[in-house]
C-alpha positions in Angstrom: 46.9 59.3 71.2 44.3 59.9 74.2 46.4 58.0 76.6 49.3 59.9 75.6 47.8 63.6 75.9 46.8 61.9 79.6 49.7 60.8 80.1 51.6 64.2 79.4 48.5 66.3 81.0 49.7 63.9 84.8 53.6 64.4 84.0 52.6 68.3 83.5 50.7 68.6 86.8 53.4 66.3 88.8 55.8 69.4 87.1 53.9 72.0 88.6 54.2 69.8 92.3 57.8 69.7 91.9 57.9 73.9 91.1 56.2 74.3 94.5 58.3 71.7 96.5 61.3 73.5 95.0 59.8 77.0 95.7 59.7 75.9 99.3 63.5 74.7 99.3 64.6 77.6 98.1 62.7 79.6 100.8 63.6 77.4 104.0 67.2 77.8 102.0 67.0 81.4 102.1 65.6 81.1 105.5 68.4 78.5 106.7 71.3 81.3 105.3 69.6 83.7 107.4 69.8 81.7 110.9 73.4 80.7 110.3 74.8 84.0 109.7 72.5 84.9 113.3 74.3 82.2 114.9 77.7 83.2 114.0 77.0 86.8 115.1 75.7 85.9 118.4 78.4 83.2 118.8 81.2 86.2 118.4 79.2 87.9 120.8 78.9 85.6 123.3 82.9 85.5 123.3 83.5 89.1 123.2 81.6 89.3 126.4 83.3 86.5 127.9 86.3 87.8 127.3 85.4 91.3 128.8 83.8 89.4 132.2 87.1 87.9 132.4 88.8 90.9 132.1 86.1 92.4 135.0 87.0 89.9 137.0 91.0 90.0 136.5 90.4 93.8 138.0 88.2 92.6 140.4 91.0 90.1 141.9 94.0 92.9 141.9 91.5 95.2 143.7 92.2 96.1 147.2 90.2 94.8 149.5 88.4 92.7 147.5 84.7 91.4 147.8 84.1 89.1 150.8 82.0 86.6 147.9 84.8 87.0 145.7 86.2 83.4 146.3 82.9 81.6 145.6 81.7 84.0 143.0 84.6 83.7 140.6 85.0 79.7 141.3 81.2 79.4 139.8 81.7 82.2 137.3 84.5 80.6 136.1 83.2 76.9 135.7 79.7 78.4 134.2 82.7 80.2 131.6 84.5 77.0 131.0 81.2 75.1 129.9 79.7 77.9 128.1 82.9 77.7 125.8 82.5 74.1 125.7 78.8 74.8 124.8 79.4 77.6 122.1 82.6 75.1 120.3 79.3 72.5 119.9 77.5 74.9 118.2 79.8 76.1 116.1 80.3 72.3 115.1 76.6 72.8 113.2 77.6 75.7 111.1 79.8 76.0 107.9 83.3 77.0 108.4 85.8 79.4 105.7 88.1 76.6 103.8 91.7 77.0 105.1 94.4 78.2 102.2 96.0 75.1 101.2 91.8 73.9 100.4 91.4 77.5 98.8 94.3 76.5 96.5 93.3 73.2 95.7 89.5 73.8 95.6 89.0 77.3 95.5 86.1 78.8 97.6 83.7 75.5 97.5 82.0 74.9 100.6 83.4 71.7 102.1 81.3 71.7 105.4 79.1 68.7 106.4 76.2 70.4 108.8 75.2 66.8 110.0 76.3 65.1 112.5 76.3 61.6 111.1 77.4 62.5 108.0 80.6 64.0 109.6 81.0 60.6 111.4 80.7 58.6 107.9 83.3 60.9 106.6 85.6 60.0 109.1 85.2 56.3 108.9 85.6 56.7 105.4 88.9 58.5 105.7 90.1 55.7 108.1 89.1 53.4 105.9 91.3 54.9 102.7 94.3 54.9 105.1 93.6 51.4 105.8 92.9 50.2 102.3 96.1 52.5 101.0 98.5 50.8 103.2 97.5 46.9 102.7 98.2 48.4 99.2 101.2 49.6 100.1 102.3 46.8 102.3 101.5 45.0 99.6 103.7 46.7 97.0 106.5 47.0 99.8 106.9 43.2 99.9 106.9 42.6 96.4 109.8 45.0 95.8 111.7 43.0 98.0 111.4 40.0 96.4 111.6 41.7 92.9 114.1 44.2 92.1 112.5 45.9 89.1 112.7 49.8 88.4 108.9 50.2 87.1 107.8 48.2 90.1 109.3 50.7 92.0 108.2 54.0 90.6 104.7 52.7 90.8 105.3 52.1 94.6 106.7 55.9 94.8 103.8 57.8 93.0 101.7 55.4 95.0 103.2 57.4 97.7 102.9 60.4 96.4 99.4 60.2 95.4 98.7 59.0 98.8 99.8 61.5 100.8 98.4 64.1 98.7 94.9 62.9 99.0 95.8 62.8 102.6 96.4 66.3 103.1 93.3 67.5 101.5 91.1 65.1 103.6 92.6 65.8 106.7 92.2 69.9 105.7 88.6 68.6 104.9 87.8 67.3 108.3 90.0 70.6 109.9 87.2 72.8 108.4 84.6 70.1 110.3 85.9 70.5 113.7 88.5 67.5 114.0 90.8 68.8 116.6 94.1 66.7 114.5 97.4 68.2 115.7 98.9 70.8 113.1 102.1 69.1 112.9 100.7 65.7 112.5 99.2 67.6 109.4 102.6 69.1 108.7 104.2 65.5 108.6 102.1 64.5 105.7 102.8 67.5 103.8 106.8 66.8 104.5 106.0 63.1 103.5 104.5 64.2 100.2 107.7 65.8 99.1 109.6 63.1 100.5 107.9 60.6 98.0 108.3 63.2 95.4 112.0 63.2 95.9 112.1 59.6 96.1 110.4 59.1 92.8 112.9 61.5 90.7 116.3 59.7 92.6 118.2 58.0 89.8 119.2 54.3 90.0 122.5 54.1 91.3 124.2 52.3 94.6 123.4 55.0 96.8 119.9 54.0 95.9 120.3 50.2 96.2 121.9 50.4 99.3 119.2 51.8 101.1 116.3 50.5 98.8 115.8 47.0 100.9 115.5 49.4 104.2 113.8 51.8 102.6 110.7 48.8 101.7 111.4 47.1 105.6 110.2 51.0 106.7 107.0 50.8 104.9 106.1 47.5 105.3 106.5 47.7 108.9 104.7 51.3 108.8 101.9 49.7 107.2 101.4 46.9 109.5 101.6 49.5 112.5 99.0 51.7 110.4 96.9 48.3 110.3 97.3 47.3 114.1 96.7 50.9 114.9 93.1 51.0 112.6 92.1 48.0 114.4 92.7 49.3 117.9 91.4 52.5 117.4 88.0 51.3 115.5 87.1 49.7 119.4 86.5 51.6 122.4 88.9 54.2 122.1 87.9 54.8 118.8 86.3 58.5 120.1 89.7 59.3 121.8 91.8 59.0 118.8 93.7 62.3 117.3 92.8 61.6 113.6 95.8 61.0 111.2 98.3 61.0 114.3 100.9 58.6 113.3 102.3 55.9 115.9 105.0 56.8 118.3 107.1 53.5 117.2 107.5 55.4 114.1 110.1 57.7 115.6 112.8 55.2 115.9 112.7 53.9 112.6 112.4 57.7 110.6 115.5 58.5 113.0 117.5 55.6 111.6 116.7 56.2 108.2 117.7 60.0 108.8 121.3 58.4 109.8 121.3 55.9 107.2 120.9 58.8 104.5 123.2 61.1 106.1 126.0 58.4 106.0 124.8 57.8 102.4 125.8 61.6 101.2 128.9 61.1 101.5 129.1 58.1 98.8 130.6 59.6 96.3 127.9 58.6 93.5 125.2 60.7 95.5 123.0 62.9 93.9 121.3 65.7 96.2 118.3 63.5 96.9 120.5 61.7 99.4 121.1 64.6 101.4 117.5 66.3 101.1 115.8 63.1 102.2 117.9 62.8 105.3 117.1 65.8 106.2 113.4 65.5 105.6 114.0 62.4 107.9 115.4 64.0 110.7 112.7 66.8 110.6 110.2 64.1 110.8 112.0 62.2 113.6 112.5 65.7 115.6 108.9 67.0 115.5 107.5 63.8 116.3 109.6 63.5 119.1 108.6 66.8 120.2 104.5 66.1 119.7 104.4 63.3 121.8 106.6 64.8 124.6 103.9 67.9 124.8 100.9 65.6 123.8 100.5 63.9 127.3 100.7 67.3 129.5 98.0 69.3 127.1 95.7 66.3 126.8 95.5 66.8 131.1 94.8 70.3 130.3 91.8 69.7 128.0 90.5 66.4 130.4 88.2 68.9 132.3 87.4 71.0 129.1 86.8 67.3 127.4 84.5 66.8 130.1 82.3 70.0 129.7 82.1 69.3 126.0 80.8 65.8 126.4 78.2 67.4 128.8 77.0 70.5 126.7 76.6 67.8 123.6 74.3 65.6 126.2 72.4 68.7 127.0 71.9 69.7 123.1 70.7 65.8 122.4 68.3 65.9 125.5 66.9 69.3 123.8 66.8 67.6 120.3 64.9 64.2 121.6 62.4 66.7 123.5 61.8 68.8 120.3 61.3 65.7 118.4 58.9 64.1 120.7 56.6 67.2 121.0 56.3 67.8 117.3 55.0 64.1 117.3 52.8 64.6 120.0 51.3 67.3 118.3 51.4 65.5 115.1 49.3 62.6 116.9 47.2 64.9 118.4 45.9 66.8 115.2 45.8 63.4 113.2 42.3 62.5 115.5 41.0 66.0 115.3 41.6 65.1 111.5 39.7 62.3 111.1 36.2 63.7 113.4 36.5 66.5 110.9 36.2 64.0 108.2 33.5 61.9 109.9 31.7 65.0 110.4 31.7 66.0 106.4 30.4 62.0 105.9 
């Protein structure tokens, strides 16, 4: 029984350790709170005053005659501008972000931002990775309903679909609120996708359907070998250029066709009104992804020198990190013999 009351008497005081440890937590928490809610005031700040210097210097440049400086001045205030946007967009990369709507329906008001850096990284391999895993999966089930004609096959490939895309959309809002810069329609392509598979999962067996079933598994196999060349080339040395969730471009072709496909298939006269919805949900596709990667090229020139900026104010912030870390462990190594003479001295 003596062990036991010891026993209990070290779990109680090992209690009372974790009470302080947690007391601490709680305080650097409080303390934590505190600084981000400073940051995000001094980072709306910094941009109303950026905004008014521009402004100055707008009136500045209509002004007649203007400054003899003026030329240099504004070039330099300008650039400094340019990379102290670049600068504040890093540091709003460390704070938490509101949830968009479509995560406040699905999750309500739960805090879905990831603070560090590498974590944000592993969450982005790992949503590359469900996309890749999804559509062997998919190419997978794709192949076998061509070789097997069989309805429940079938509607397990379509609320595959389904469930893909809808896991999609809330990852991709996920890693919106965490500063990925994906396109909005690339974003908007998965929602139309998900009621796409949704309408294909409730169309009724019938030859409308089984004349454009075989093309309709030809699309996704060959999506989901693109997907899988595409994973592959982007997981090398362009892997940081990448616009996550952006589809390819030989895509187009192929939603186009089946758009045409469907369109000639409304008029069967067994057609329900899925035939018609999908080809139109086809031809939205085909349209806005034509019109994404016509205005895709010209912007990414446009944000080439802001790119450039960014890439330096996150060097800068690195540099600062690595010094902080090395003088706290110089200090650390230098109290650590202080320490020990201290304890020589009491022997």
């Amino acid at each position: 029984m003596d062990s036991v009351q010891k026993e209990w008497d070290e779990l109680s005081k090992e209690y009372k350790d974790l009470e302080t440890v947690n007391q601490n937590y709680l305080e650097l928490l409080e303390g934590l709170e505190a600084l981000q809610s400073k940051c995000m005031k001094d980072i709306k700040h910094q941009r109303y005053r950026l905004n008014q210097i521009s402004l100055n210097m707008k009136k500045v440049a209509r002004s007649t005659p203007q400054p003899k400086d003026y030329p240099e001045v504004s070039a330099e205030i300008e650039k400094g501008m340019m990379k102290r946007k670049a600068q504040l967009h890093e540091i709003e990369q460390t704070l938490p972000k509101e949830n968009g709507l479509y995560l406040k329906i699905i999750l309500g008001n739960v805090n879905v931002s990831i603070l560090n850096r590498n974590d944000k990284v592993r969450y982005k391999d790992d949503y590359e990775k469900f996309k890749l895993i999804l559509n062997v999966i998919g190419l997978g089930m794709a192949m076998l309903n061509l070789v097997v004609n069989y309805r429940v096959l079938e509607l397990a490939f379509m609320f595959l679909l389904v469930w893909y895309y809808c896991t999609l959309t809330i990852r991709e809002s996920i890693l919106k609120v965490n500063g990925s810069r994906i396109k909005g329609w690339w974003r908007a392509h998965h929602f139309i996708s998900t009621v796409s598979a949704g309408v294909l999962l409730v169309w009724p067996q019938g030859e409308p359907w089984q004349l454009f079933r075989t093309q309709f598994m030809y699309f996704n196999a060959y999506i989901s070998m693109v997907q899988y060349l595409q994973f592959r080339y982007q997981k090398g040395v362009l892997y940081r250029l990448k616009a996550l969730g952006e589809r390819h471009n030989m895509d187009i072709t192929i939603e186009a066709y089946n758009a045409w496909v469907l369109y000639k298939l409304s008029s069967h006269p067994d057609a329900t009104w899925q035939v018609s919805m999908l080809s139109g949900l086809f031809f939205t596709l085909f349209v806005g992804n034509t019109a994404t990667t016509m205005l895709v090229v010209p912007q990414k020139m446009r944000e080439r020198a802001k790119e450039r900026y960014r890439l330096k104010s996150l060097s800068w912030a690195l540099k600062i990190r690595d010094q902080i870390k090395g003088d706290k462990r110089k200090a650390s190594e230098k109290a650590s013999p202080k320490a020990e003479n201290v304890n020589l001295k009491k022997e």
